[in-house]
N, C-alpha and C positions, 0 to 999 in steps of 0.2 A: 504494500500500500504506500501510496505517496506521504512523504513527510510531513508535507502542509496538512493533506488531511488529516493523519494521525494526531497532530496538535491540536488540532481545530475542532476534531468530533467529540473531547468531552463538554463544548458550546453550546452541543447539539442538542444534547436532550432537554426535553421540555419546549421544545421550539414547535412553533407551526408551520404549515405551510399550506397551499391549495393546489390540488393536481386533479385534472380532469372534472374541473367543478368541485371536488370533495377538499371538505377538511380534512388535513392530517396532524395528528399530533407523533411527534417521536419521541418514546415511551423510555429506551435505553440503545446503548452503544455500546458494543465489542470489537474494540480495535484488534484484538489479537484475530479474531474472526475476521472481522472487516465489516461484520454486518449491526444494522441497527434495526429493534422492532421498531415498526409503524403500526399506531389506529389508527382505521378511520372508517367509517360507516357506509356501507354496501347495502341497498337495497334494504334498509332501517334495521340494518343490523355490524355490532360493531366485528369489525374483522380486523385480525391483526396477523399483518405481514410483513413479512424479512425483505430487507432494502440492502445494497450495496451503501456500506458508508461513502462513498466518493458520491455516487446518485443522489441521498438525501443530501448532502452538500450542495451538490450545483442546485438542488429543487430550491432550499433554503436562501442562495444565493440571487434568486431569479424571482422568489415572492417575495418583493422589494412593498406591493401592498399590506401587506400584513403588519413591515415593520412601524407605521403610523400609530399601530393599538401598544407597541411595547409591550408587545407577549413574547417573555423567552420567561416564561412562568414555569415555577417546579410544578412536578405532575400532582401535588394537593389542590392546586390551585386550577385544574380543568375538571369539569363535574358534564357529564352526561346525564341528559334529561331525557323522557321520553319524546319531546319534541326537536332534539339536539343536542349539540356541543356549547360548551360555554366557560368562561374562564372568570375571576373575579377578581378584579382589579380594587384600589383603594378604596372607591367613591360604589362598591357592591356590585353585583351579579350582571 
C-alpha cells in the first residue's frame, strides 16, 4: 500500500462520504489488510462492505460537499433511524 495512504487512513474513520447517491459512513481501517469497512444503506437496509483503503481515500477526497457539515465525527456520534442516517453535531440531531 502507498505510504501517503497508510498515514492518512487512521483520518478515515468516522468520515462520510456519498457514492452513487448513498450515504457512506467508514466504520474502521486495516492498514495491514489495506481494507476499511463501509455502511451504508441498500435498499433500506444497512449493508456493510469491504473497501480498498486507497478507494475510500480518493471517495473521501472527491466529496468535497460533505466537508461544509464538518463531519469527521467518531462512530457515537452517527445514529440510524428508521427513516435514515444522521449525525449530531453541537447545536442536536
Amino acid at each position: 500500500m502507498a505510504q501517503n495512504v497508510t498515514a492518512q487512513a487512521g483520518r478515515f474513520e468516522g468520515r462520510l462520504f456519498s457514492d452513487n447517491g448513498r450515504l457512506n459512513f467508514v466504520i474502521d481501517v486495516n492498514t495491514e489488510s489495506g481494507v476499511a469497512r463501509v455502511s451504508c444503506r441498500i435498499d433500506d437496509e444497512q449493508q456493510i462492505v469491504q473497501m480498498p483503503i486507497a478507494e475510500v481515500g480518493l471517495k473521501l477526497s472527491t466529496n468535497t460537499k460533505l466537508d461544509g457539515f464538518g463531519v469527521n465525527a467518531s462512530p457515537n456520534r452517527i445514529v440510524e433511524q428508521t427513516d435514515g442516517w444522521f449525525f449530531s453535531t453541537r447545536e442536536g440531531l
